[in-house]
C-alpha positions, 0 to 999 in steps of 0.5 A: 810285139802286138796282135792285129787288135792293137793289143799289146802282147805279153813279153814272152820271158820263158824265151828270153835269150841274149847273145853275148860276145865272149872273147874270141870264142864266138857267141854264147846266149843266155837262158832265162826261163820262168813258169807260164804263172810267174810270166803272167805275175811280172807282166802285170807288174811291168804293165803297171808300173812306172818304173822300168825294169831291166834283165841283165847278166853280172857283168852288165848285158841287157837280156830284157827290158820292160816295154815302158823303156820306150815311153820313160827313156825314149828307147826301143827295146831292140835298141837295148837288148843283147847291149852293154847297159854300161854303154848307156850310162854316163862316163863319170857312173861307169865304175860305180854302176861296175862296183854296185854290180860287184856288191849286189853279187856278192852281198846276197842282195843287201846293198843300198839302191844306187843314183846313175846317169842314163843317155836317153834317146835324144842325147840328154842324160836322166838320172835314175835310181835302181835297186838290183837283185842276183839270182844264183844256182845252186852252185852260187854262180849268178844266172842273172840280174833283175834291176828296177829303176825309178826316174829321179831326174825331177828330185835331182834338178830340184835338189840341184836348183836348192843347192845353187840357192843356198851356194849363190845366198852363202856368194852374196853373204861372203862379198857383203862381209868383204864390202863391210871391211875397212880395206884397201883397194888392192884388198878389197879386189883380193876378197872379191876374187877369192870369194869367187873362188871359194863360192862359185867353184872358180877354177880361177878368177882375176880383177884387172884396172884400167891405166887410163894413160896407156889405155893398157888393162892391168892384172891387180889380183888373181886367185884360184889356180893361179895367184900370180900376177906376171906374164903374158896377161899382167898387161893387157891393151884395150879392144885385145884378146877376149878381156880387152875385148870386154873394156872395149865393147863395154859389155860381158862376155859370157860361155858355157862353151868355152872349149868352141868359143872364137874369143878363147885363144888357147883352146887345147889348154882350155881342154886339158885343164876341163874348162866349160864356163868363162864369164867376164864383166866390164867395171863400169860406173856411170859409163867410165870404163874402170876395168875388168873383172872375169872367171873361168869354171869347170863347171856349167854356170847357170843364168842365177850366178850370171846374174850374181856376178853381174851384181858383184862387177858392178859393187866392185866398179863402185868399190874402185871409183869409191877408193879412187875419189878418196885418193884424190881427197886425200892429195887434194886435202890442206896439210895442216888446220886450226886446233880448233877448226880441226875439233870441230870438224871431227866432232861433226864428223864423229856424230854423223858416224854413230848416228849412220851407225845406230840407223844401220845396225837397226836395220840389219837387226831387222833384216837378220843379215848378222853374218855381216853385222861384225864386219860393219860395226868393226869397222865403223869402230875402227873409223871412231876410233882415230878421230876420237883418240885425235879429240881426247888427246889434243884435249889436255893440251889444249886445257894447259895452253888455256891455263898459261894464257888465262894466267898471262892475261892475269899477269898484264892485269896485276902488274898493269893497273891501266888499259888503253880504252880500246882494249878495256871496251874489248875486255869488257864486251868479251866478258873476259871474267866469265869466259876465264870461268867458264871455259876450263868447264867446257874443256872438262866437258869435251873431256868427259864426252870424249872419254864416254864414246871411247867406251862405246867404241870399245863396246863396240870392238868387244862385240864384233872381235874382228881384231881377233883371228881363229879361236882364242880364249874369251869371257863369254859373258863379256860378249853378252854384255856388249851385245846387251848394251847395243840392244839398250834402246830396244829394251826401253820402255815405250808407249803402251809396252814396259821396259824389257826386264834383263835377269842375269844368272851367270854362273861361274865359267872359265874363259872359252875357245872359240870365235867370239865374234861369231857367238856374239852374232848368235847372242845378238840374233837370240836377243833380237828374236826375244825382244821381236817375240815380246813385242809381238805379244803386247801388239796382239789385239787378243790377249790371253792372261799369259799375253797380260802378263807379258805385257805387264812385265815382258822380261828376258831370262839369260842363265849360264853354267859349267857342266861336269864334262866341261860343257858350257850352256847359255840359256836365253829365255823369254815369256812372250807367246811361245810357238807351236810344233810345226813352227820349231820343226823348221826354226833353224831352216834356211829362209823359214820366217814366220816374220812379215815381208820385209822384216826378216830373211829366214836366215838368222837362226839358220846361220847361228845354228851353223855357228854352234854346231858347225864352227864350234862342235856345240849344239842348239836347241829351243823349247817353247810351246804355245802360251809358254814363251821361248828358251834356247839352248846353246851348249858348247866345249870349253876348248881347254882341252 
């Protein structure tokens, strides 16, 4: 309503009806009448807010909306007027708009603002948040509804957009620990598939290889809503259907309509089940088809995970060409070898793995990817472990085939006092004494070498507990130990900084129920954060007295004890430079690092709070302050009970 001035005039609420049908009946209006002074009050409200304000009655009729619908929602205010506002919002917040209009009638205006979805004018949803009062008689019959909602529709996009971050980071993490495990090809494309499943909201997902012979596409592995892998889509023949389709054109096949698109041949079903995205990706590896690997959801996938599961096709492509050329090798390898040829080859093959290992889990230390770092030592572990067992077991037998052949040389040099001279030049250019001497020393060396690295390798398997599954009793201060023995270099004294003092004060616990695994990730990035923090305060080109003494004597405290409620608390402290307030309010944060570009993600403290609190009902805590260096605290039940 305008004056000829341009002016916008004030709404007239004193005159405000709404015709609305009731049953058969015929039309009944609704009268909402207010004093000239209460009118002026409200419109100066409306006029200056930015938020909109609606009049309705119980059971949902627009009697009146604030002019800035318009600007906010696109709507003309005849367009709402004298309608349903259920016919405005979204289907899925129909009965929880009818529900909080039932609460606010009843509940004497004390209820919790709701979250809805509303069409605006262009046919896009915008979310809203609207806090509602009744006004009733004095026959407690409701007169009418006044509803102010706030556009959130930013907050929900950016809520949205935080979480896909944290679901696609927890999607890279879950096929990184499937990538680090020793499995096999079949188990391997299980994991992937699975993992899809669980992280991306997969309806369903499925792996097929390529049979190069038949130029046939087979199903290896579906999970999700189907897991089995006969009928119609167990064969599929290249450049058929939209999946042969994929190996054919060798490129992704990607919708967020699936229910319209042309290469989904069954569309009825697509909409029964509410399917919305397909996403489909040629295995390729240096242009070699090798498969296909493809998802349906039920849900809108953004171009991030488009993205993610390009990655993981691509991973997938490189596992199967990987298990493949190891198959090969394997059929192509000699059946049998030399002992010795054998000892030698193992040996190389034994120190090249250590060494990849150290290199390895010092950068993940660095990297903080510890979610990963049990799977990986785990399995280089269980690859040390076999050559290993293969050196130290052949070693007595070799020592006893020595032993009789040095006796038997013996033997011909007692009973025969002439050599033929050909053999006595041998003899003596061989230096048959020395040798005779020196080579059950050599053997006894290999022994003890041996013996020494089945000690590490058991370390190792302590540490990551992959051979465990679930909860099991466990000595807590075990896995301490062996995360202290995988940090002995970091420890060591280096130039300009002395060696990081260790003090254990273990009191006396029982063995504890829970992921052992998982805690020594914990233990191992508390350790790490420790050592970074006192390194960091020998660096410091400004040393306060705290700073010199840690220089001096940097030093890390780990104490433990029982509590009287069967509560186990394991406190590792250091005296590095400590951390102001602002930084200990965000140190458990997803992706907080206050470490440079490159030597941290944010991630660690993150998952091993989620550790404690989450996967073991436990809690985790730091106190420091600046100057004062850091302590953390994690509590956790026994589980005995």
């Amino acid at each position: 309503m305008r004056q000829s001035n341009n002016q916008v005039t004030k709404p007239p609420f004193h005159q405000i009806k709404a015709p609305l049908q009731i049953g058969e009946s015929g039309k009944k209006y609704f009268n909402f009448t207010v004093t000239l002074e209460t009118e002026n009050n409200l419109y100066q409200v409306i006029k200056n807010s930015h938020k909109i304000i609606f009049v309705f009655t119980s059971d949902g009729y627009v009697c009146y909306t604030s002019p800035n619908v318009t600007e906010i929602l696109g709507h003309e205010i005849r367009e709402l007027e004298g309608k349903s506002f259920f016919s405005f919002v979204h289907n899925d917040d129909v009965q929880l708009f009818t529900d909080y209009l039932s609460t606010v009638s009843n509940c004497n205006n004390k209820h919790q603002p709701l979250e809805y979805r509303i069409k605006d004018k262009d046919g896009s949803w915008r979310w809203q948040e609207i806090s509602t009062s009744a006004f009733k008689d004095e026959n407690t019959n409701i007169l009418y509804c006044v509803g102010i909602t706030d556009d959130i529709t930013d907050r929900k996009l950016t809520e949205a957009a935080l979480a896909e971050r944290i679901q696609l980071a927890n999607f890279r993490t879950a096929i990184d620990t499937v990538f680090s495990q020793d499995h096999t090809l079949q188990e391997l494309m299980r994991g992937c598939a699975e993992t899809m499943v669980t992280h991306l909201n997969a309806a369903f997902a499925r792996i097929w290889t390529l049979n190069k012979q038949n130029n046939v596409l087979e199903l290896q592995v579906s999970s999700g809503m189907y897991t089995h892998i006969d009928g119609p889509h167990r064969f599929v023949p290249v450049g058929k259907f939209k999946i042969g389709l994929i190996a054919e054109e060798a490129k992704p096949h990607l919708t967020n309509s699936v229910q319209t698109d042309p290469r989904v041949g069954n569309k009825e079903w697509a909409k029964q089940e509410g399917m919305i995205a397909f996403a489909g990706y040629p295995l390729i590896v240096e242009g070699e088809i090798l498969g296909v690997i493809a998802m349906f959801s039920r849900q809108v996938l953004s171009k991030s995970t488009f993205e993610a599961l390009r990655i993981t096709a691509h991973e997938v492509a490189l596992g199967i060409k990987r298990k493949q050329t190891e198959e090969e090798l394997r059929k192509s390898e000699a059946k049998y070898r030399e002992i010795a040829q054998t000892a030698q080859e193992k040996a190389q093959k034994l120190e090249a793995a250590l060494w990849e290992l150290q290199q390895t889990q010092a950068q993940l230390i660095q990297t903080e990817k510890m979610s990963s770092l049990g799977q990986l030592v785990a399995g280089v572990a269980h690859e040390i472990n076999n050559p290993v067992n293969f050196i130290y077991g052949n070693i007595t037998h070799t020592r006893e085939y020595i032993e009789d052949l040095l006796y038997l040389v013996k033997l011909y040099q007692n009973h025969y006092d002439s050599v033929l001279p050909d053999i006595a030049d041998h003899i003596y250019g061989m230096d048959l004494e020395f040798i005779s001497q020196d080579l059950p020393k050599v053997l006894n060396s290999m022994h003890m070498g041996a013996e020494r690295i089945r000690q590490i390798v058991l370390s190792l398997r302590n540490f990551s507990r992959l051979d465990e599954d679930g909860m099991k009793a466990v000595d807590i201060h075990e896995g301490i130990d062996n995360t202290l023995l995988l940090l002995q270099n970091r420890l060591k004294a280096k130039p300009g900084c002395n060696e990081i003092q260790v003090i254990k004060e273990y009191g006396n616990l029982p063995n504890i129920v829970c992921h052992a695994g998982q805690l020594n990730q914990v233990f191992m990035n508390l350790l790490t954060n420790a050592i970074d923090a006192l390194e960091e305060s020998v660096a410091s080109s400004h040393l306060s007295v705290v700073n010199h003494q840690t220089t001096n004597n940097p030093r890390i405290l780990i104490r433990t004890e029982l509590t009287t409620d069967n509560q186990v608390i394991i406190r590792i402290a250091d005296n590095g430079m400590g951390m102001a307030e602002k930084v200990l309010n965000r140190l458990f944060d997803p992706f907080f690092t206050t470490k440079p570009i490159g030597k941290g993600t944010g991630m660690g403290l993150s998952i091993s709070y989620q550790i404690v609190v989450t996967n073991h009902q436990g809690q985790l805590q730091c106190i420091s302050a600046p100057g004062k260096g850091a302590e953390f605290i994690i509590t956790i039940p026994t589980g005995d009970g």
